[in-house]
C-alpha positions in Angstrom: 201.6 233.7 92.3 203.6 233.2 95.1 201.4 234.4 97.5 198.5 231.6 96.1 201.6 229.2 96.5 202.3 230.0 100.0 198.5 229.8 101.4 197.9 226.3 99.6 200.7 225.2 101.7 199.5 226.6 104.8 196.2 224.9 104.5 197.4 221.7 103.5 199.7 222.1 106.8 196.7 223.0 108.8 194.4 219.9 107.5 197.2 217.4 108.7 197.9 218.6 111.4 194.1 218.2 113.0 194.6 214.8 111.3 197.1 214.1 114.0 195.5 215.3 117.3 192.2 213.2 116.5 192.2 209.9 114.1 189.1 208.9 112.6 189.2 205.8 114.2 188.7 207.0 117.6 185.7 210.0 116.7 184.0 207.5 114.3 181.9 204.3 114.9 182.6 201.5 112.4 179.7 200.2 110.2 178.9 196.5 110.9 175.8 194.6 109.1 172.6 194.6 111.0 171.4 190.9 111.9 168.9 189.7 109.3 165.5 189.8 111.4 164.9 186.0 112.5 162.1 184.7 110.7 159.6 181.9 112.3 159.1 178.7 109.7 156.8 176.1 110.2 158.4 173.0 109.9 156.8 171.1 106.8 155.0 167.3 108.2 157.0 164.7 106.8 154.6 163.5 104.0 153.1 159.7 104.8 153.5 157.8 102.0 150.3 156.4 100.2 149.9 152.3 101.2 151.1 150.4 97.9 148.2 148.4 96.7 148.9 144.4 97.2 149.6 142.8 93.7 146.4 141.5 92.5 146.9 138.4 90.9 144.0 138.2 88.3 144.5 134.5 87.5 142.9 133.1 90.2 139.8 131.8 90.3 137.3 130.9 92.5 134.2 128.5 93.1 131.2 129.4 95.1 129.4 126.4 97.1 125.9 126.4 98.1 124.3 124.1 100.9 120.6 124.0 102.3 120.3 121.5 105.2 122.5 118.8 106.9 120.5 115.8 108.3 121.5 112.0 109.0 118.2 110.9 106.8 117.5 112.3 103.5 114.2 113.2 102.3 114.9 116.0 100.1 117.9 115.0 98.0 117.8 118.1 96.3 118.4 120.3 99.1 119.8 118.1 101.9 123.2 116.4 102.2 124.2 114.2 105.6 126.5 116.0 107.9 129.3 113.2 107.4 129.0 113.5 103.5 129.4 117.6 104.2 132.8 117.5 106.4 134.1 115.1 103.8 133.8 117.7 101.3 135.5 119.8 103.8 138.5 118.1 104.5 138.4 117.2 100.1 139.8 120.8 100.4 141.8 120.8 103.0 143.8 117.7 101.2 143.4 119.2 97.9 145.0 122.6 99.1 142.2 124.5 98.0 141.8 128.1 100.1 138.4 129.1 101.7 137.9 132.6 102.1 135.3 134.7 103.1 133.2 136.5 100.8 134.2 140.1 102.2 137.6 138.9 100.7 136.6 138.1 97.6 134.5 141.2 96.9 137.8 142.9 98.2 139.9 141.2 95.3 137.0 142.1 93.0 137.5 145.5 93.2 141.4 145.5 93.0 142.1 145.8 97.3 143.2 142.8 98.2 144.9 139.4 97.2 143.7 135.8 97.6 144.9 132.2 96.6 145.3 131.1 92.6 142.6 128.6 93.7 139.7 129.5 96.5 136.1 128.2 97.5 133.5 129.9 99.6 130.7 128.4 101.7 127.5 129.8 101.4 124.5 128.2 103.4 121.1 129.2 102.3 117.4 130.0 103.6 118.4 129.5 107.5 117.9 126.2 108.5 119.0 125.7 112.0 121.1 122.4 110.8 123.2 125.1 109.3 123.8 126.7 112.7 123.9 123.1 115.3 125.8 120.5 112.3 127.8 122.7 109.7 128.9 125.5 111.6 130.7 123.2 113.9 132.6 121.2 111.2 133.3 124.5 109.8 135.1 126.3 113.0 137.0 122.1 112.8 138.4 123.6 109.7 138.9 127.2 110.4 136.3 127.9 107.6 134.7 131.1 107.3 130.7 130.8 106.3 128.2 133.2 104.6 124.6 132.6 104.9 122.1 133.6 102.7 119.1 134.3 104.7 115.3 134.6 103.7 114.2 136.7 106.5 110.1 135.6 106.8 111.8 132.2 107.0 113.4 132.9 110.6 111.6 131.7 113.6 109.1 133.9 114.6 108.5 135.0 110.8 105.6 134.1 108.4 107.4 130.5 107.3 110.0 130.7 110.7 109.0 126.7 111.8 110.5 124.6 114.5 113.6 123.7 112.0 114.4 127.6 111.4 117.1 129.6 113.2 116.5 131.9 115.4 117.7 136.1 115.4 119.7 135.1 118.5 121.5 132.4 116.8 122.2 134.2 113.9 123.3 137.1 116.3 126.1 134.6 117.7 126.9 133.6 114.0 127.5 137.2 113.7 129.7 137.7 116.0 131.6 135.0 115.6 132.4 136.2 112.0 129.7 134.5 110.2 129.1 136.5 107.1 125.0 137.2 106.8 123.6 138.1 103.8 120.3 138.8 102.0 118.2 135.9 99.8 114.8 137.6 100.0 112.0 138.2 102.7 109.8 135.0 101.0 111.7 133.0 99.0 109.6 133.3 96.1 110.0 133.3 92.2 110.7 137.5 91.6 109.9 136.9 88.2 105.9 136.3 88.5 103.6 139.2 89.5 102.2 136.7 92.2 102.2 136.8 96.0 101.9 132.8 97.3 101.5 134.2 100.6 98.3 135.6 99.9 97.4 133.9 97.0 96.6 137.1 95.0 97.9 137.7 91.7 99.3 141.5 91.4 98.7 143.9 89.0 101.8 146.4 88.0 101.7 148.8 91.0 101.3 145.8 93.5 103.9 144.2 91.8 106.5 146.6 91.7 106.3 147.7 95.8 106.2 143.6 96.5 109.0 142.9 94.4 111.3 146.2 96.2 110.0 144.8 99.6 111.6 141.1 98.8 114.7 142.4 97.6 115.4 145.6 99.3 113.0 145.0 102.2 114.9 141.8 103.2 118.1 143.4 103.2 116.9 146.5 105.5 115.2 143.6 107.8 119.0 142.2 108.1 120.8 145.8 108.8 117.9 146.7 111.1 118.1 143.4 113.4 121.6 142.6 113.0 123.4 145.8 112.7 125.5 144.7 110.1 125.8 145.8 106.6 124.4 143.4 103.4 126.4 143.8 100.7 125.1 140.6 98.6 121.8 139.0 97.4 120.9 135.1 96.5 118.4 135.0 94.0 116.0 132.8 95.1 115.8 129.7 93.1 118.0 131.2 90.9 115.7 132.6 88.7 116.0 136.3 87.7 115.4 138.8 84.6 115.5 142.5 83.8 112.8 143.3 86.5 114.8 141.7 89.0 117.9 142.7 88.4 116.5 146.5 88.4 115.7 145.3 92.1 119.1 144.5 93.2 120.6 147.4 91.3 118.2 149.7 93.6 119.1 147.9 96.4 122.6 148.8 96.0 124.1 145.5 96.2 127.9 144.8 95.5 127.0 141.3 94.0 124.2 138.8 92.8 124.4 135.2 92.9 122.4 132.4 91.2 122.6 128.8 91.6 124.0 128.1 88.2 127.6 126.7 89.3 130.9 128.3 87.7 134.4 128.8 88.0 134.1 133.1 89.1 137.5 134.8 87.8 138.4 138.6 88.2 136.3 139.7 85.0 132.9 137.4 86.6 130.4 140.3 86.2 129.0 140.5 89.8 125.6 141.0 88.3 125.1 137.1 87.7 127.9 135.1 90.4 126.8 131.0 90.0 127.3 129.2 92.8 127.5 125.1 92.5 124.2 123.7 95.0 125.6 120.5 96.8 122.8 118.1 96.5 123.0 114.6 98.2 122.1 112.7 95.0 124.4 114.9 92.6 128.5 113.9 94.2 129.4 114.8 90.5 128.3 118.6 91.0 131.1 118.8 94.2 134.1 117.0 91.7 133.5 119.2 88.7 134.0 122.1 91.6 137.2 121.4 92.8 138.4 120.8 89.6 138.1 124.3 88.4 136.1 123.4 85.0 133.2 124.5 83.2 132.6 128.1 82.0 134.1 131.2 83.7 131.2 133.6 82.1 129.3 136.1 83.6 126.6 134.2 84.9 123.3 132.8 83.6 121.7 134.8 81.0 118.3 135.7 81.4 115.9 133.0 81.6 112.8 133.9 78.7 109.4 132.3 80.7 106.9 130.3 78.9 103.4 131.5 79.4 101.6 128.7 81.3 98.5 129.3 79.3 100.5 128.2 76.3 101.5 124.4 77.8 98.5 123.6 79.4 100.1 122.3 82.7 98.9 119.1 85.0 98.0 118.9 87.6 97.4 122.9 86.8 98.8 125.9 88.4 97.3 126.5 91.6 95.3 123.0 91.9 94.9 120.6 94.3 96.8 117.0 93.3 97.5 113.9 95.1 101.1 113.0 96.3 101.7 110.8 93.3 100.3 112.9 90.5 101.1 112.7 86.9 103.0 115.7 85.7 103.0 116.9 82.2 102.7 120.0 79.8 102.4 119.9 76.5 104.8 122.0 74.5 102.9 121.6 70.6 103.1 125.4 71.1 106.1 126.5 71.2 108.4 126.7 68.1 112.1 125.8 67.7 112.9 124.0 70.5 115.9 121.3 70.6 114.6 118.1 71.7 117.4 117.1 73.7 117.6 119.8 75.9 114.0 119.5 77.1 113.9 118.1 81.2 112.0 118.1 84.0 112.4 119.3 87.4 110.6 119.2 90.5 110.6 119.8 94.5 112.0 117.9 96.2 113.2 115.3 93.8 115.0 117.2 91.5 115.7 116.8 87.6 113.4 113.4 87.3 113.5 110.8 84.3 110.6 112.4 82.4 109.5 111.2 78.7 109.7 113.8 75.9 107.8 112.8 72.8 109.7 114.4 70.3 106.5 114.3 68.2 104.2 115.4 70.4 105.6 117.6 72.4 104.4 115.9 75.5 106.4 116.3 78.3 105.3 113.6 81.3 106.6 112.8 84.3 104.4 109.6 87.1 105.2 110.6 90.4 106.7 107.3 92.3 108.1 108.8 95.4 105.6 110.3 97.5 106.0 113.9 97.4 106.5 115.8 101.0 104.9 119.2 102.3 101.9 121.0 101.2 103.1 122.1 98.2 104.9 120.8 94.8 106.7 123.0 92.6 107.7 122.1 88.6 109.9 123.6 85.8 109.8 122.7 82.7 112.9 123.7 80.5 114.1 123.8 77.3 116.1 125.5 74.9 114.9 127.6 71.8 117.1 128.9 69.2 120.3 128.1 71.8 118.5 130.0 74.4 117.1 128.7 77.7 113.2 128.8 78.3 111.7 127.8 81.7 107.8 127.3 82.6 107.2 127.1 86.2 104.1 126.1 88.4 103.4 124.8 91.5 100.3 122.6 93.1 99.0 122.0 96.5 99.1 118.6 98.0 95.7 116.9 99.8 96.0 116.4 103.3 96.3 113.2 102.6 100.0 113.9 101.0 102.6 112.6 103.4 104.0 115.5 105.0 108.0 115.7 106.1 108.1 116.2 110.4 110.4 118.8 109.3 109.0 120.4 106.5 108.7 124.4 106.6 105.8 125.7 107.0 102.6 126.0 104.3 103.5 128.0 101.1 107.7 127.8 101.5 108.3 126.9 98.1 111.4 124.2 98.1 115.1 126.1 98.1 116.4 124.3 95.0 118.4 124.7 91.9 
C-alpha cells in the first residue's frame, strides 16, 4: 500500500514538472475560425415600376363631324358648305370651349389608354376633294385643329373617278406628314350593300360579289398602307349604308372602328361597329347646333338598314334608265305592308331630302324635279319605316347629255358622297 502510495506521487511529480519546462501555449497553435469563402452575388435590377394608366374619365362624350367640299358657290347643298360658313363652325368651338382631338386619340380613350376632354369634336373630311386640301386644311392649322380624311382611293387623281377637283397622292403625302390622319372610305364609293358593280355596269352573282365587295373594303385600305406607308385603322361606309355583309367586310379587314353618317353623341360604351358622324350640309345649319349641344341619342349606331326590292315599288324613272334633268320621281309602295305614313321621305343627289307627296292611300310616293339636276348621274332613296324599323329602296338614273353638267362634277359613275 505504501509502496502504490509512493509511485502515484512520483508520477504526479513527474507530469508537473514537464508542465513547467514547456507550456502549452508556446508548443501549441491556437484554433481561430476560417474566413467564410466570399461568395459573388449579382446585384438584383431595381424593378421599374409599371406606368399607372391615366384616369379615364368615361363621361365624356364626343361628336364626330363630317365635311365633303368647301366652295364660295353652292351647287350641291348636300355635300358642299362655303369656306367662310366652315371656319365659323370652327371658331363656334373655339368660343364654345369645345376640344378637337384627333381620332388616334379617341380610339386611344376607347380602349382605356388615354384621357380626353368631358366634351370633344373631330373633323373628318370625306372622298378627297382637293377643297379639303387648298380651303379647310388652312383654317384648320388657323385653329390648331387636327383632321382625318376619309379617302375613296379610285377617287384620287390619276384613279378611275380622280378628276381635276380630286387630290393628288402627293398632297395627301404632305397631309400626312403634317399629321393629317388618312383613313379608308372604299376604293369606289359605291352602295356595299347591292351585288352591283356601276363601274362596269354588270350585276354580280355571289362569287363576283363577295371578291368585289373585299376589294372595296379591304382593297382600299391596302391601297392606303401601300402608297402612304401609314397604317388604317378606320373605315367610312360609304353613304352610310351597311348590313351584315358589310360589316363581315370590315371585321376581315381588321378595322378598329366603323363610321356611318347617322350623327350622334359617341360615349365610352358607342360600339365601334356603327360610329355616326353628323354631315355638315350647307342647307341643314340645324344639323351643326344639335352637335355642339351634345343631344340626340348616344346608341351604338344605326341599326341595320332592311332594303326594299326595287322590283316591288316599281321605280321612275327606273333603275338604270336614261331621264331628263327635270324628271318626275316616284315609286309606288301599294306593296309593302305596315309602314308608318309619317316617316316616309324622299332623298336624292344632290338636293337632298326634297318636299315629296306621300298619298297615304295610294302609297305613291312622287317627287317633280325643279332644280336642274348636275352630273351624269342621279341617285334616289326612298325610306320608310315598318314596324318601327327603317326600310330604304335605292336607285340611280343617268342623265341625257342634254342634263346640265356641274364644271366640277367628278367624273361619270361617282355616285354623290351624301347622307
Amino acid at each position: 500500500m505504501r509502496n502504490r502510495l509512493t509511485i502515484i506521487l512520483l508520477l504526479g511529480g513527474l507530469a508537473l514538472s514537464g508542465c513547467k519546462k514547456g507550456s502549452l501555449a508556446g508548443k501549441v497553435k491556437p484554433v481561430t475560425a476560417s474566413p467564410a469563402p466570399t461568395v459573388a452575388v449579382a446585384a438584383l435590377p431595381t424593378p421599374t415600376p409599371e406606368p399607372s394608366k391615366p384616369a379615364i374619365d368615361q363621361r365624356a362624350q364626343v361628336v364626330v363631324f363630317g365635311y365633303h367640299r368647301f366652295q364660295e358657290k353652292i351647287r350641291r347643298p348636300d355635300t358642299e358648305i362655303t369656306p367662310e360658313a366652315f371656319e365659323a363652325q370652327m371658331k363656334e368651338l373655339q368660343d364654345r370651349k369645345i376640344a378637337v382631338i384627333g381620332m388616334q386619340d379617341f380610339l386611344a380613350w376607347k380602349r382605356g389608354e388615354k384621357a380626353i376632354p368631358l366634351r370633344c369634336a373631330i373633323i373628318t373630311i370625306d372622298d378627297g376633294y382637293k377643297s379639303g386640301y387648298e380651303v379647310a386644311w388652312p383654317i384648320l392649322k388657323k385653329y390648331g385643329y387636327p383632321l382625318t380624311l376619309f379617302i375613296y382611293t379610285e377617287g384620287i387623281k390619276g384613279g378611275k373617278f380622280g378628276g381635276g377637283e380630286a387630290m393628288s397622292w402627293e398632297q395627301l403625302a404632305e397631309m400626312r406628314d403634317a399629321g393629317v390622319d388618312i383613313e379608308a372610305h372604299s376604293a369606289t364609293h359605291q352602295d356595299l350593300r347591292k351585288p352591283y358593280d356601276k363601274v362596269t355596269k354588270r350585276r354580280l352573282n355571289p362569287e363576283e360579289y363577295t371578291a368585289w365587295l373585299n376589294a372595296e373594303v379591304g382593297g382600299s385600305k391596302a391601297t392606303l398602307e401601300q402608297k402612304l406607308g401609314i397604317r388604317v385603322d378606320c373605315f367610312a361606309v360609304p353613304f352610310g349604308y351597311y348590313n351584315d355583309r358589310v360589316k363581315e367586310a370590315t371585321k376581315g379587314a381588321h378595322f378598329d372602328a366603323v363610321f356611318t353618317v347617322y350623327g350622334q353623341k359617341l360615349t365610352y360604351g358607342s360600339s365601334n361597329e356603327s360610329l355616326g358622324r353628323y354631315m355638315i350640309e350647307a342647307n341643314k345649319p340645324k344639323v351643326f347646333e344639335d352637335a355642339i349641344n351634345f343631344g340626340g341619342s348616344s346608341g351604338a349606331g344605326s341599326a341595320p338598314v332592311e332594303e326594299l326590292p326595287l322590283t316591288s315599288i316599281n321605280p321612275q324613272p327606273a333603275d338604270g334608265s336614261t331621264a331628263t334633268s327635270k324628271p318626275l320621281i316616284k315609286a309606288n309602295l301599294g306593296a309593302i305592308g305596315g309602314i308608318e305614313p309619317g316617316s316616309v321621305k324622299m332623298r336624292v343627289s344632290g338636293l337632298g331630302i326634297v318636299p315629296a307627296h306621300y298619298d297615304a292611300a295610294s302609297k305613291m310616293i312622287s317627287y317633280q324635279v325643279t332644280q336642274a339636276l348636275h352630273g351624269d348621274s342621279c341617285s334616289v332613296i326612298v325610306e320608310a319605316k315598318i314596324g318601327g324599323k327603317k326600310a330604304e329602296a335605292h336607285w340611280a338614273f343617268s342623265l341625257k347629255e342634254g342634263a346640265v353638267r356641274a364644271k366640277d362634277a367628278p367624273a361619270s359613275a361617282q355616285p354623290t358622297p351624301k347622307k
